[in-house]
N, CA, C and O atoms as a Maestro MAE file, in Angstrom:
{
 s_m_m2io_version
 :::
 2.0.0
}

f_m_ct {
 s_m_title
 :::
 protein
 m_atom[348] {
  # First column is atom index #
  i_m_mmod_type
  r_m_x_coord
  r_m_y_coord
  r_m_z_coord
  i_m_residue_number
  s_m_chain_name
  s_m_pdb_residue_name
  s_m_pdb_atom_name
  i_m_atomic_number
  :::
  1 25 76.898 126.926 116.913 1 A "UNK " " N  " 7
  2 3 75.850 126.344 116.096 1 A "UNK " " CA " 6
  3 2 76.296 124.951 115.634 1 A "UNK " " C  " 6
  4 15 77.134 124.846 114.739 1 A "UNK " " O  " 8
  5 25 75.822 124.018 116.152 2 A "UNK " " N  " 7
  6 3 76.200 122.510 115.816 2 A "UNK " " CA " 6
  7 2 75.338 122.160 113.798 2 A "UNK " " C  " 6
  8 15 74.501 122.825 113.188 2 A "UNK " " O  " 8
  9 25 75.792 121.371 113.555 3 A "UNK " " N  " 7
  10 3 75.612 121.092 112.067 3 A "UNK " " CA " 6
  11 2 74.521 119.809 112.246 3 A "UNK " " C  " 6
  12 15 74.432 118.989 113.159 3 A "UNK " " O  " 8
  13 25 73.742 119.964 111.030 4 A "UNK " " N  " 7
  14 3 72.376 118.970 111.366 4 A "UNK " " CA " 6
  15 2 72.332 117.408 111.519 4 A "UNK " " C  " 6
  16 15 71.535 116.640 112.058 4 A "UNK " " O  " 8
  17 25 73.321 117.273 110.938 5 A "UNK " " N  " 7
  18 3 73.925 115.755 111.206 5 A "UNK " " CA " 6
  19 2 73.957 115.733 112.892 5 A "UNK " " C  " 6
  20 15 73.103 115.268 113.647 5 A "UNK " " O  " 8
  21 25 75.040 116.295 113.175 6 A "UNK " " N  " 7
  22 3 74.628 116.065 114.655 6 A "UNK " " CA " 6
  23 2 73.574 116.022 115.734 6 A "UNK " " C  " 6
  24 15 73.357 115.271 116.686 6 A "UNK " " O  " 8
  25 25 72.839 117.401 115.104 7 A "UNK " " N  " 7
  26 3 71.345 117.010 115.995 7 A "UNK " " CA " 6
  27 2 70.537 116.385 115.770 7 A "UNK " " C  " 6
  28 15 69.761 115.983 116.637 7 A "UNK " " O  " 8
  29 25 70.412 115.984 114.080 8 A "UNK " " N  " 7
  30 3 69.689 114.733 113.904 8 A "UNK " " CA " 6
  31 2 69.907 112.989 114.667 8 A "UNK " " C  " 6
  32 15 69.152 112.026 114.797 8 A "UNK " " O  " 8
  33 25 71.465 113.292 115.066 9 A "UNK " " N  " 7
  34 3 71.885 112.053 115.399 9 A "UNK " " CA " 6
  35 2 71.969 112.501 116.705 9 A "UNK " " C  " 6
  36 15 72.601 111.607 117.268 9 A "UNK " " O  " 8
  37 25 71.700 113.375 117.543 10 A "UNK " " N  " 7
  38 3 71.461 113.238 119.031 10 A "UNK " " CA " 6
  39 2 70.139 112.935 119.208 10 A "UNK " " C  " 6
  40 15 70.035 112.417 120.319 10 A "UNK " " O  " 8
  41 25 68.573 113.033 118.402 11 A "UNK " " N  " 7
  42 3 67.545 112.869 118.601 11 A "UNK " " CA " 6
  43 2 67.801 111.158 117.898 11 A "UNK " " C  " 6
  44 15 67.103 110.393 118.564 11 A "UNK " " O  " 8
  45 25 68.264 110.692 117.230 12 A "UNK " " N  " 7
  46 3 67.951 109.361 116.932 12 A "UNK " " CA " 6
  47 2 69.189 108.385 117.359 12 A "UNK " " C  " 6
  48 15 69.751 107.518 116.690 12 A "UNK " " O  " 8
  49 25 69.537 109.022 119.340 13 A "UNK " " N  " 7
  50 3 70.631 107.900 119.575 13 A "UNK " " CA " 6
  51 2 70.321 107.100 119.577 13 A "UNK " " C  " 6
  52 15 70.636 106.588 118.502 13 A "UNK " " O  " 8
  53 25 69.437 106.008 120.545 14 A "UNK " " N  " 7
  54 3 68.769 104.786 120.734 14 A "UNK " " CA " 6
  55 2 68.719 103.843 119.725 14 A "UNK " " C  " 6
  56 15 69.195 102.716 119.855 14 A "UNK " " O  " 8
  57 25 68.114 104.283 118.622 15 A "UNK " " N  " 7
  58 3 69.151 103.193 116.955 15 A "UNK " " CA " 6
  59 2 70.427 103.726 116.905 15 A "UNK " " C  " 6
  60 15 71.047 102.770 116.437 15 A "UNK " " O  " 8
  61 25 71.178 104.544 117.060 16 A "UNK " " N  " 7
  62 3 72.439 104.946 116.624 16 A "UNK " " CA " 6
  63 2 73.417 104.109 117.804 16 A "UNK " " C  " 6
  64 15 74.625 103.871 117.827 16 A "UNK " " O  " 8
  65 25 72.466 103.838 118.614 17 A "UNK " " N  " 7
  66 3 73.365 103.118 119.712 17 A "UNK " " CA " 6
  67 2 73.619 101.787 119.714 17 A "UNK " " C  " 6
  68 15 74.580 101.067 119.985 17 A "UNK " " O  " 8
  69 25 72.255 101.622 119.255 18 A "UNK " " N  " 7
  70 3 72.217 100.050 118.700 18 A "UNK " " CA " 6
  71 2 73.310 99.526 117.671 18 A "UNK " " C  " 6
  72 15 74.061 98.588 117.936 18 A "UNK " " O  " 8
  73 25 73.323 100.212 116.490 19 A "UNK " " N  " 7
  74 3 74.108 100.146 115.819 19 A "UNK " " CA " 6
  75 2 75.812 100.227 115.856 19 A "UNK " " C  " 6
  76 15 76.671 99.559 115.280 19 A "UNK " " O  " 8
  77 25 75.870 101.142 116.624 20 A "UNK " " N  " 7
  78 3 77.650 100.960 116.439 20 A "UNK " " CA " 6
  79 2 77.698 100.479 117.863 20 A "UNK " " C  " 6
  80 15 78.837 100.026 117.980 20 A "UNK " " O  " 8
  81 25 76.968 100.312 119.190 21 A "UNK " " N  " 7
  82 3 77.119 98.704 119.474 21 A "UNK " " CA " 6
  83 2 77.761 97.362 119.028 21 A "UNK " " C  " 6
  84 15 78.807 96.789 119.334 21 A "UNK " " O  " 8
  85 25 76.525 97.024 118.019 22 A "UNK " " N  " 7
  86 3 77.181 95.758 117.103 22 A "UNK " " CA " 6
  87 2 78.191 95.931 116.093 22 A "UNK " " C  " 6
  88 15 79.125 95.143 115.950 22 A "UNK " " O  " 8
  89 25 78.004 96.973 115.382 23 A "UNK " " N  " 7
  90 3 79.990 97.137 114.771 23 A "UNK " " CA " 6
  91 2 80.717 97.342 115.168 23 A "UNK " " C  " 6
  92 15 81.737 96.869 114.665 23 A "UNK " " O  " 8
  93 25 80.865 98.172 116.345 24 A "UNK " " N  " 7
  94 3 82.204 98.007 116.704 24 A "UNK " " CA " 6
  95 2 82.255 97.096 117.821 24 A "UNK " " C  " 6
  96 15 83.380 97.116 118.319 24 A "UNK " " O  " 8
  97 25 81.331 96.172 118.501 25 A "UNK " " N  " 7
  98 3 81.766 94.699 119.157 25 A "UNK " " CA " 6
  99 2 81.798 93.662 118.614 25 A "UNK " " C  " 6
  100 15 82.230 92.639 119.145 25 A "UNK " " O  " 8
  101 25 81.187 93.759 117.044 26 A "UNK " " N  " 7
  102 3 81.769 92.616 116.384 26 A "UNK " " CA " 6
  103 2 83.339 92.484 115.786 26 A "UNK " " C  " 6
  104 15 84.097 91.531 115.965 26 A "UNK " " O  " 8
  105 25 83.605 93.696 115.037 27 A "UNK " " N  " 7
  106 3 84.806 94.326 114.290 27 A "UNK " " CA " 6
  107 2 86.233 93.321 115.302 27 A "UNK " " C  " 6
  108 15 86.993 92.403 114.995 27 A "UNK " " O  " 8
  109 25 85.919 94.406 116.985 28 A "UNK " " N  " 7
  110 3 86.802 94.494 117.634 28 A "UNK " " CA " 6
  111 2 86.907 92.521 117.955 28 A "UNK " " C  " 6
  112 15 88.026 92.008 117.961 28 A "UNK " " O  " 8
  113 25 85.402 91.473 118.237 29 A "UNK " " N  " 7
  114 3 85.683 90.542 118.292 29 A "UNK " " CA " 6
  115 2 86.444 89.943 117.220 29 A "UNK " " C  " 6
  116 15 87.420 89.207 117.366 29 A "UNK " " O  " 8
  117 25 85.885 90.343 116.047 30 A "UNK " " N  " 7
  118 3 86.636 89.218 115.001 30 A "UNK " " CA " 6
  119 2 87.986 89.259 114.954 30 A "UNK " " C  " 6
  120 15 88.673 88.265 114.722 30 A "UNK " " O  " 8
  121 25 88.687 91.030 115.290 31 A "UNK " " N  " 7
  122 3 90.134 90.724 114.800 31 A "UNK " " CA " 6
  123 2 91.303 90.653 116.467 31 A "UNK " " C  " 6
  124 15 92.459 91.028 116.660 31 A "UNK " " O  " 8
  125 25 90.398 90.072 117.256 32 A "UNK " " N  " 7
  126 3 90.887 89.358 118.205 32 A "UNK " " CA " 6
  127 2 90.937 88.130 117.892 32 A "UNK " " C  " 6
  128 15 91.883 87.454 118.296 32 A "UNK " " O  " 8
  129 25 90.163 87.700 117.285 33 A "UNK " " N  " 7
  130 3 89.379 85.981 116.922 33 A "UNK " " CA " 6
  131 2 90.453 85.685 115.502 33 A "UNK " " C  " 6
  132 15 90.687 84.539 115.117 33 A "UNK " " O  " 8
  133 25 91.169 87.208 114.677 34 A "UNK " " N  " 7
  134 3 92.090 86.802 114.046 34 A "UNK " " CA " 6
  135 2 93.133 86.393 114.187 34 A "UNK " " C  " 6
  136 15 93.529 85.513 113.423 34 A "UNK " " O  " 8
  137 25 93.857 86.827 115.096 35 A "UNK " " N  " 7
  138 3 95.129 86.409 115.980 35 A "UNK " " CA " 6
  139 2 95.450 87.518 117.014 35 A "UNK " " C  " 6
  140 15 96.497 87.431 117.655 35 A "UNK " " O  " 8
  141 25 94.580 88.582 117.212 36 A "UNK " " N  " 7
  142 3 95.587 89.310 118.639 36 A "UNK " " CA " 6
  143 2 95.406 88.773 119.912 36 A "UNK " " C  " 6
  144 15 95.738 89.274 120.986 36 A "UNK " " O  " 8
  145 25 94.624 87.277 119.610 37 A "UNK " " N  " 7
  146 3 94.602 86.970 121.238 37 A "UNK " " CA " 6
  147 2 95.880 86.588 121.589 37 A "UNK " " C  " 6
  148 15 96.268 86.630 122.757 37 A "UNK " " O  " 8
  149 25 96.635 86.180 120.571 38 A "UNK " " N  " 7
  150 3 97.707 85.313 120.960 38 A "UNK " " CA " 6
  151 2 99.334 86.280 121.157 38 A "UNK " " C  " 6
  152 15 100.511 85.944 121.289 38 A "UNK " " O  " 8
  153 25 98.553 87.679 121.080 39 A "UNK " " N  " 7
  154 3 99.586 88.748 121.097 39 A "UNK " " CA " 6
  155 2 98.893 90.063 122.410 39 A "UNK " " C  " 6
  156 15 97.977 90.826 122.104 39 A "UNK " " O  " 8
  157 25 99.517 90.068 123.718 40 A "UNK " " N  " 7
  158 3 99.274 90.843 124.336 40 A "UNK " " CA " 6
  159 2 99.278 92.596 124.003 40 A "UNK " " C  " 6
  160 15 98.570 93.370 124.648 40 A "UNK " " O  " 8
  161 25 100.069 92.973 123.048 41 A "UNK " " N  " 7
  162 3 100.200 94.121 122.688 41 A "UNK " " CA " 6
  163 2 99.209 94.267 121.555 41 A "UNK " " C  " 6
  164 15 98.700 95.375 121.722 41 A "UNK " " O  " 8
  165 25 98.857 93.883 120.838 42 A "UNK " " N  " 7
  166 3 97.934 93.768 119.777 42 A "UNK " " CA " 6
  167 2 96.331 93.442 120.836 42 A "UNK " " C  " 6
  168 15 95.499 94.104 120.216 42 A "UNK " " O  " 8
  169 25 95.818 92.993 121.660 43 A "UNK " " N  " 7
  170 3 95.102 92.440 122.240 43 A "UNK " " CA " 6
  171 2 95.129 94.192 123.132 43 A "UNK " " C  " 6
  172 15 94.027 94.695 123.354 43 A "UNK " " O  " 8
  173 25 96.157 94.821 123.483 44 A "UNK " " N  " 7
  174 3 95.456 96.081 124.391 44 A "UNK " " CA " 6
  175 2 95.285 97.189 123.304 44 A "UNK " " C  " 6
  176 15 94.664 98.228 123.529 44 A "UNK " " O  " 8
  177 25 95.932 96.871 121.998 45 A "UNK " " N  " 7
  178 3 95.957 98.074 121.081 45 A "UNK " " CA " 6
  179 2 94.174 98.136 120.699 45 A "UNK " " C  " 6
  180 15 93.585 99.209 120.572 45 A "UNK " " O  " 8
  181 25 93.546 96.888 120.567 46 A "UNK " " N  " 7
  182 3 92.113 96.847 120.667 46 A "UNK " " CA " 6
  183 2 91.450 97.212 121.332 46 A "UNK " " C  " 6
  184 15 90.992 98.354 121.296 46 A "UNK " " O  " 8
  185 25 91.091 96.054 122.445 47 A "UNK " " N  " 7
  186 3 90.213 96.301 123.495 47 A "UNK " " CA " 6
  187 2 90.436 97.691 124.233 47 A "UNK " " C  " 6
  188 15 89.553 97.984 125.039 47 A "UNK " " O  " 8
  189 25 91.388 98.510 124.093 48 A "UNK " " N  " 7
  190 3 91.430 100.117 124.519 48 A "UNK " " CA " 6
  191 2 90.256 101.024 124.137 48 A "UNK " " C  " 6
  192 15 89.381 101.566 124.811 48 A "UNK " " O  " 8
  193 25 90.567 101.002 122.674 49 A "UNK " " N  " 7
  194 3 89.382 101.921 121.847 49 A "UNK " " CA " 6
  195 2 87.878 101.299 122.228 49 A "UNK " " C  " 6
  196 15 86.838 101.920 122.448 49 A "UNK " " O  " 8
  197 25 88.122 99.857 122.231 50 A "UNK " " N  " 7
  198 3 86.651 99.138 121.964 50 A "UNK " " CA " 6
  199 2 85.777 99.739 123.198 50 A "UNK " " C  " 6
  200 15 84.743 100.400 123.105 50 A "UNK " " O  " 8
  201 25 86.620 99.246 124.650 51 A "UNK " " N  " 7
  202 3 86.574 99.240 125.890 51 A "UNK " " CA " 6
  203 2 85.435 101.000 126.373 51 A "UNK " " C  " 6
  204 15 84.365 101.184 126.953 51 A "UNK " " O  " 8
  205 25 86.704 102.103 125.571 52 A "UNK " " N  " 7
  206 3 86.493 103.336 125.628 52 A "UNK " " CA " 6
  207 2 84.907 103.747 124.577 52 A "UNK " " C  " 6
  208 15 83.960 104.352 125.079 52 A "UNK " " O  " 8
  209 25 84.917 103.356 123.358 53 A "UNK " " N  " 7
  210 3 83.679 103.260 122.789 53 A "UNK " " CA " 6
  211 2 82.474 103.054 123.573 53 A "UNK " " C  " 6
  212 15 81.522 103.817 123.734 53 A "UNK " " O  " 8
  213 25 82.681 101.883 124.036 54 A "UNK " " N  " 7
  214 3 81.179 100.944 124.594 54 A "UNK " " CA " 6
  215 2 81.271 102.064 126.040 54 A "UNK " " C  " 6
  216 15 80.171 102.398 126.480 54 A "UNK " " O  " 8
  217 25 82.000 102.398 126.465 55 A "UNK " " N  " 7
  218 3 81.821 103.597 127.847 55 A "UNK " " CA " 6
  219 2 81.465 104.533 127.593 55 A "UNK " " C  " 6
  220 15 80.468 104.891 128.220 55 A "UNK " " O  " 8
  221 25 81.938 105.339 126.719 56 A "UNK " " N  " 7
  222 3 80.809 106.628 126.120 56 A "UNK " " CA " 6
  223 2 79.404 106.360 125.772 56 A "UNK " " C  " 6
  224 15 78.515 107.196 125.929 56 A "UNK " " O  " 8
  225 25 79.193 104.994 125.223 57 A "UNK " " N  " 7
  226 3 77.742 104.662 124.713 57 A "UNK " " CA " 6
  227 2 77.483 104.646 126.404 57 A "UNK " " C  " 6
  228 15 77.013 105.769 126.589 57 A "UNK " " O  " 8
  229 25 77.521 104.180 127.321 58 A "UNK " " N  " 7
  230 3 76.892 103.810 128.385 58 A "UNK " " CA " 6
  231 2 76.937 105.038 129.045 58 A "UNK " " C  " 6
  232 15 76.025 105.273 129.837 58 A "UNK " " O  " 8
  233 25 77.922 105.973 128.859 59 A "UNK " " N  " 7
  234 3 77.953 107.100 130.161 59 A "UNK " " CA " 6
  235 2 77.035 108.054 128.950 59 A "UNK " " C  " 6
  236 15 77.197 109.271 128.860 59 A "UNK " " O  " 8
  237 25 76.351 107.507 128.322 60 A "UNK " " N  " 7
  238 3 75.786 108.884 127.486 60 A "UNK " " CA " 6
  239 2 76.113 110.073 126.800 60 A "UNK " " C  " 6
  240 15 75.264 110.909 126.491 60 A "UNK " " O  " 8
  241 25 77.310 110.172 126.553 61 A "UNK " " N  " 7
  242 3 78.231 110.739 126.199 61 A "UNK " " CA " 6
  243 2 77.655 111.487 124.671 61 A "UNK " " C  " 6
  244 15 77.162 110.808 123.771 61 A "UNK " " O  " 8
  245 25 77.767 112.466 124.621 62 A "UNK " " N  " 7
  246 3 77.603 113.260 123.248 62 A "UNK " " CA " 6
  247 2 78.048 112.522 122.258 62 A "UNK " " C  " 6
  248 15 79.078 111.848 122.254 62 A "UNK " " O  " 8
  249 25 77.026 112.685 121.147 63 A "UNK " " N  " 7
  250 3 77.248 111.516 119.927 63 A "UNK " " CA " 6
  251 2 78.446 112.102 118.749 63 A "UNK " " C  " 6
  252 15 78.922 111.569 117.746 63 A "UNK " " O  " 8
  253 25 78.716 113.728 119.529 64 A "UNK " " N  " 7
  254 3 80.269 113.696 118.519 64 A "UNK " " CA " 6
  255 2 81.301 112.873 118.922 64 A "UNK " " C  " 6
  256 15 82.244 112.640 118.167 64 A "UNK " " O  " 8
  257 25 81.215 112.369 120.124 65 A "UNK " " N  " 7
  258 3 82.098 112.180 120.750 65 A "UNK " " CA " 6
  259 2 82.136 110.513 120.483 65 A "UNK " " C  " 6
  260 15 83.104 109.788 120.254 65 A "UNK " " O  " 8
  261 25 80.820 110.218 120.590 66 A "UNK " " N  " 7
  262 3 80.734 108.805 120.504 66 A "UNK " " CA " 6
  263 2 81.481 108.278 118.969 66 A "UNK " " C  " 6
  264 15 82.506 107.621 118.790 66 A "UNK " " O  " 8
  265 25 80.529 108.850 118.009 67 A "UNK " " N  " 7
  266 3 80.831 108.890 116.247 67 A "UNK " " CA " 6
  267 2 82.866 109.227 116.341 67 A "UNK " " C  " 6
  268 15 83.513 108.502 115.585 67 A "UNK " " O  " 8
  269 25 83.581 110.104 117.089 68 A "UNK " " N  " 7
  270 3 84.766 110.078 117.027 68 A "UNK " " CA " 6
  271 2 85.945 108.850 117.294 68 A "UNK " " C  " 6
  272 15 87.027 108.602 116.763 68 A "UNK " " O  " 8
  273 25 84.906 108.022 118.750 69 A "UNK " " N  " 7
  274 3 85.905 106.818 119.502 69 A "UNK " " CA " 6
  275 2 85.397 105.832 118.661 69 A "UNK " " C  " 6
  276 15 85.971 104.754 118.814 69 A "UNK " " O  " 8
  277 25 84.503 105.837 117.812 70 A "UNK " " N  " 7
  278 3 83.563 104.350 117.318 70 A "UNK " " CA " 6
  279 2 84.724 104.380 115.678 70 A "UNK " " C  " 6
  280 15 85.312 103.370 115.290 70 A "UNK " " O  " 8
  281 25 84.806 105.648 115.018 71 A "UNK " " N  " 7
  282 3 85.817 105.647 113.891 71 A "UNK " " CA " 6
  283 2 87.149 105.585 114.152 71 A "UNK " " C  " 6
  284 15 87.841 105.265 113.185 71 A "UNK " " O  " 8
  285 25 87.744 105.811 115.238 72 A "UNK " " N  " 7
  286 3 88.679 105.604 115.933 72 A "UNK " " CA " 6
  287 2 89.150 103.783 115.807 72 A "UNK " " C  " 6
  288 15 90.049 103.110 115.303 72 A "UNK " " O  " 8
  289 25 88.012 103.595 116.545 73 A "UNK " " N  " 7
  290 3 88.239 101.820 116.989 73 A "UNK " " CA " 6
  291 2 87.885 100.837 115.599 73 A "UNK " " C  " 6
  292 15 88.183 99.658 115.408 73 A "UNK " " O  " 8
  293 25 86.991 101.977 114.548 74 A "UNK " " N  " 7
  294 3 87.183 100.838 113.381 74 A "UNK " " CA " 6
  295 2 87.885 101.080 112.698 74 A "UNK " " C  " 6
  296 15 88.057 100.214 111.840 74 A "UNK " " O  " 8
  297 25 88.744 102.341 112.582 75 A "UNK " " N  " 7
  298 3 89.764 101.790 111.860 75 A "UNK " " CA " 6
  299 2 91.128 101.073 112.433 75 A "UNK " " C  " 6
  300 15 92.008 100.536 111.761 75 A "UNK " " O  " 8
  301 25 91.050 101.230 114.039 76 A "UNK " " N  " 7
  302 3 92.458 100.325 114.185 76 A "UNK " " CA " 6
  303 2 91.999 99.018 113.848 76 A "UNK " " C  " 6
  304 15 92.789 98.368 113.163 76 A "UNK " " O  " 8
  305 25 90.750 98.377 114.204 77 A "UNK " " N  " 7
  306 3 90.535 96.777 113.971 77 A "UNK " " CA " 6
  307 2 90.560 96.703 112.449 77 A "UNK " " C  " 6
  308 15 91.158 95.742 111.966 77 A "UNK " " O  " 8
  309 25 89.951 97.651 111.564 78 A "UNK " " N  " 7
  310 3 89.811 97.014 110.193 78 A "UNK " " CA " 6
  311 2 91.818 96.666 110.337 78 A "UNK " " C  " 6
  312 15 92.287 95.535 110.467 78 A "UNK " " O  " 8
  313 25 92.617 97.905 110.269 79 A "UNK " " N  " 7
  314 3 94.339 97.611 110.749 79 A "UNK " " CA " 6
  315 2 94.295 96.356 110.628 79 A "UNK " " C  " 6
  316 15 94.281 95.705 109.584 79 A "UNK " " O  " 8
  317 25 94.269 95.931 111.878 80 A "UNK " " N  " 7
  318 3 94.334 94.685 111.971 80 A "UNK " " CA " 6
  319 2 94.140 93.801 111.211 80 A "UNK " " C  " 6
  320 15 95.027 93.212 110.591 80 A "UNK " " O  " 8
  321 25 92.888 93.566 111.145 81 A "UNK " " N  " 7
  322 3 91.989 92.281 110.660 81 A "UNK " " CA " 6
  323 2 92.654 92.332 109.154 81 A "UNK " " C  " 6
  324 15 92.654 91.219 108.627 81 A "UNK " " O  " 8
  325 25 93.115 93.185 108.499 82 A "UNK " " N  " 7
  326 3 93.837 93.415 107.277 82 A "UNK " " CA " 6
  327 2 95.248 92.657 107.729 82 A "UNK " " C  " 6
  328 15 95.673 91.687 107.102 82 A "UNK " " O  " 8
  329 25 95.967 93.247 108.965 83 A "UNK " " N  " 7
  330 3 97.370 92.681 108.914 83 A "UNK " " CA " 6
  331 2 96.752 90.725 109.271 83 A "UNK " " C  " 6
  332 15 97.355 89.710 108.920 83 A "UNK " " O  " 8
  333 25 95.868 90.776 109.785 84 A "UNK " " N  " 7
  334 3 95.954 89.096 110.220 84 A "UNK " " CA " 6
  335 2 95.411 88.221 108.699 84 A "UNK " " C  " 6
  336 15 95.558 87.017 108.488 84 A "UNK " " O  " 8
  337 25 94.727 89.295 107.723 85 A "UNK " " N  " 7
  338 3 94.424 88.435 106.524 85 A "UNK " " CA " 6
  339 2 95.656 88.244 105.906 85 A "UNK " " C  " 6
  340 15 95.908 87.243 105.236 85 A "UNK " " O  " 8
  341 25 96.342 89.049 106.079 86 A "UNK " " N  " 7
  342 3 97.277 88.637 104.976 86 A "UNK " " CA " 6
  343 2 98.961 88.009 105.688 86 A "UNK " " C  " 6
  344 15 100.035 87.789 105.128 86 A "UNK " " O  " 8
  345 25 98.566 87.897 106.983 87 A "UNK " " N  " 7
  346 3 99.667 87.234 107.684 87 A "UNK " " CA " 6
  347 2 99.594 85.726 107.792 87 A "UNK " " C  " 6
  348 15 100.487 85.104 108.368 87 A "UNK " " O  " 8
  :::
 }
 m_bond[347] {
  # First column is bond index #
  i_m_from
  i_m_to
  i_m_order
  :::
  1 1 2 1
  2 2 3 1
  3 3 4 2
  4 3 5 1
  5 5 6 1
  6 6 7 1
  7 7 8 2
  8 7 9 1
  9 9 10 1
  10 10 11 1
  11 11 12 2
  12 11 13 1
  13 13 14 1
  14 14 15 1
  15 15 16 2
  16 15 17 1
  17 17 18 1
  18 18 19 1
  19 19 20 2
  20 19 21 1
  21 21 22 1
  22 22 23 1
  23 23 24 2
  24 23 25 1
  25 25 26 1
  26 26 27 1
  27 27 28 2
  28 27 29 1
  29 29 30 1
  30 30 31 1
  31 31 32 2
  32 31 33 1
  33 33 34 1
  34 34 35 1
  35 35 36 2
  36 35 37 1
  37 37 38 1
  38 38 39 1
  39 39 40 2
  40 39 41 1
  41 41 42 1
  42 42 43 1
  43 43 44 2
  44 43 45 1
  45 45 46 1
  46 46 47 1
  47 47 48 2
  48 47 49 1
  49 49 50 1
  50 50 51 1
  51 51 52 2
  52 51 53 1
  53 53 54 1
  54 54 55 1
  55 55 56 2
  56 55 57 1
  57 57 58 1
  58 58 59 1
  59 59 60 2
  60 59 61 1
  61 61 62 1
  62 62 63 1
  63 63 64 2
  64 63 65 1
  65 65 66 1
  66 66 67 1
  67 67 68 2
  68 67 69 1
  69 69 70 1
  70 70 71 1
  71 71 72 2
  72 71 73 1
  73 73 74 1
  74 74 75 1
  75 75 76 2
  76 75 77 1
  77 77 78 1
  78 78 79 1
  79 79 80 2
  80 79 81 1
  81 81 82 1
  82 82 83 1
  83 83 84 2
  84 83 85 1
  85 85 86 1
  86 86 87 1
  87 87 88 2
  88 87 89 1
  89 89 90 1
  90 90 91 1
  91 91 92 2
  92 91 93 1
  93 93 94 1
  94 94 95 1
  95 95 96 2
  96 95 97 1
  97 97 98 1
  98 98 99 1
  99 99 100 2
  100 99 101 1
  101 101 102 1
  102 102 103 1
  103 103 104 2
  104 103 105 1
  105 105 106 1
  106 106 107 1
  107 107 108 2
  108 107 109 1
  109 109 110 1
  110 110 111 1
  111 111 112 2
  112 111 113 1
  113 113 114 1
  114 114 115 1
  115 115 116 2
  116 115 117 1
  117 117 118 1
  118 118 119 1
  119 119 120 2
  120 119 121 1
  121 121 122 1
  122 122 123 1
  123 123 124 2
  124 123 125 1
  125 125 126 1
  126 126 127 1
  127 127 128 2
  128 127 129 1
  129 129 130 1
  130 130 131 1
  131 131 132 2
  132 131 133 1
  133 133 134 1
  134 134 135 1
  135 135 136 2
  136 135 137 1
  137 137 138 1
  138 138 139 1
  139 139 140 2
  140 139 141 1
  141 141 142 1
  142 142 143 1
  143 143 144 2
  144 143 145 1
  145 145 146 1
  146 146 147 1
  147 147 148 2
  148 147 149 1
  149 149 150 1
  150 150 151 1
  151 151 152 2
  152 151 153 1
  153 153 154 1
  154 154 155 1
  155 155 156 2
  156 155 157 1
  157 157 158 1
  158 158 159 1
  159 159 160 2
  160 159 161 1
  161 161 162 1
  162 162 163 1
  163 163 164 2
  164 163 165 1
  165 165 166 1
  166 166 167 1
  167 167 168 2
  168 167 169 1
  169 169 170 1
  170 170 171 1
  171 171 172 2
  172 171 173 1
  173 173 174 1
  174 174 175 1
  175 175 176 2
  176 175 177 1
  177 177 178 1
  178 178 179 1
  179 179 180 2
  180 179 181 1
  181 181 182 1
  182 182 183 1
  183 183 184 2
  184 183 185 1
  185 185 186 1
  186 186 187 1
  187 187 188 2
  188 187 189 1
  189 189 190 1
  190 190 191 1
  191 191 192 2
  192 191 193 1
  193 193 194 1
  194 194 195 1
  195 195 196 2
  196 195 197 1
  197 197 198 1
  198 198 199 1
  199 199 200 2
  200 199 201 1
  201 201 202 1
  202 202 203 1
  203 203 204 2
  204 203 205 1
  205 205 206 1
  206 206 207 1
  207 207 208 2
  208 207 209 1
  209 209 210 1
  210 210 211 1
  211 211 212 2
  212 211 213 1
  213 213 214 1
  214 214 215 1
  215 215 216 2
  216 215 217 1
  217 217 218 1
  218 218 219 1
  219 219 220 2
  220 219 221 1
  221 221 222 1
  222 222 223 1
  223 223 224 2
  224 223 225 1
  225 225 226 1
  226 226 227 1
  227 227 228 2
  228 227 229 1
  229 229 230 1
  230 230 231 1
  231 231 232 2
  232 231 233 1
  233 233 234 1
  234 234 235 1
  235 235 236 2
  236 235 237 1
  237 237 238 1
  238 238 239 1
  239 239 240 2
  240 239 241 1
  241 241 242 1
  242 242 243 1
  243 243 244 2
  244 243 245 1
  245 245 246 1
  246 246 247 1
  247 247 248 2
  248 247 249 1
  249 249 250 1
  250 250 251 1
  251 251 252 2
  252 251 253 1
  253 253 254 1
  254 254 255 1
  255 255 256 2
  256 255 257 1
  257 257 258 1
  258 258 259 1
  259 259 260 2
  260 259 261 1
  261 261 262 1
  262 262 263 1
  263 263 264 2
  264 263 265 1
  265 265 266 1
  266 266 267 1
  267 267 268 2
  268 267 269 1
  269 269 270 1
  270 270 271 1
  271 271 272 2
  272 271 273 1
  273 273 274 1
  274 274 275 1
  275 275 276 2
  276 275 277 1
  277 277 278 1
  278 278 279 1
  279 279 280 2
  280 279 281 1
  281 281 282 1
  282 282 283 1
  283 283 284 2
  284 283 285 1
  285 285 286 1
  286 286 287 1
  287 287 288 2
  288 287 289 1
  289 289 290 1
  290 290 291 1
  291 291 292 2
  292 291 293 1
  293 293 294 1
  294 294 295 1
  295 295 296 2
  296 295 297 1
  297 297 298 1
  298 298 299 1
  299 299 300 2
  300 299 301 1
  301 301 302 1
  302 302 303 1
  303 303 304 2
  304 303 305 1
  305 305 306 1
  306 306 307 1
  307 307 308 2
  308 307 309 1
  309 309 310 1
  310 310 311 1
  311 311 312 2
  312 311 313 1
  313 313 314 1
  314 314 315 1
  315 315 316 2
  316 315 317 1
  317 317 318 1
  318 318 319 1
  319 319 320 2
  320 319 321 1
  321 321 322 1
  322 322 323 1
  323 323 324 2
  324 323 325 1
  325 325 326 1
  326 326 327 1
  327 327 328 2
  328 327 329 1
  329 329 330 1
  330 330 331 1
  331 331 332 2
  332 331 333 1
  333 333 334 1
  334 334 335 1
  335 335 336 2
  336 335 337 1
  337 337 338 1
  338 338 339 1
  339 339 340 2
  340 339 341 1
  341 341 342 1
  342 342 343 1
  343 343 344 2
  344 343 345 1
  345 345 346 1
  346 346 347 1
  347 347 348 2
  :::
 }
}
């Protein structure tokens, strides 16, 4: 028996897709745009999750699954974007 959050959010992917779309491809741009371009290991610790996110959105992938890689990838970038503010 899945919990209503979830089936509410499998009938309303199409905004739900939209949405963590643009947060997590902005997130993941900005804290590249903070300094992991200039760091190859920091630069795959990102674009991994981001990469893997935006592929579940496209392969259609169950939205537990999606909602799991999308909190996944914002919290390593918020990580980041925290270590590059204060570096």
């Amino acid at each position: 028996m899945e919990a209503k959050n979830v089936t509410e959010s499998e009938f309303n992917r199409f905004g739900l897709i939209a949405a963590i779309l643009t947060i997590v491809g902005c997130m993941g741009g900005f804290a590249v745009g903070l300094g992991a371009i200039e760091s190859t290991i920091a630069l795959i610790i990102i674009v991994i999750p981001t990469m893997l996110t935006l592929s579940l959105l496209l392969a259609v992938a169950p939205m537990k699954w999606i909602f799991n890689a999308a909190g996944a990838c914002l919290a390593i970038d918020a990580m980041f974007i925290v270590y590059y503010l204060l570096n």
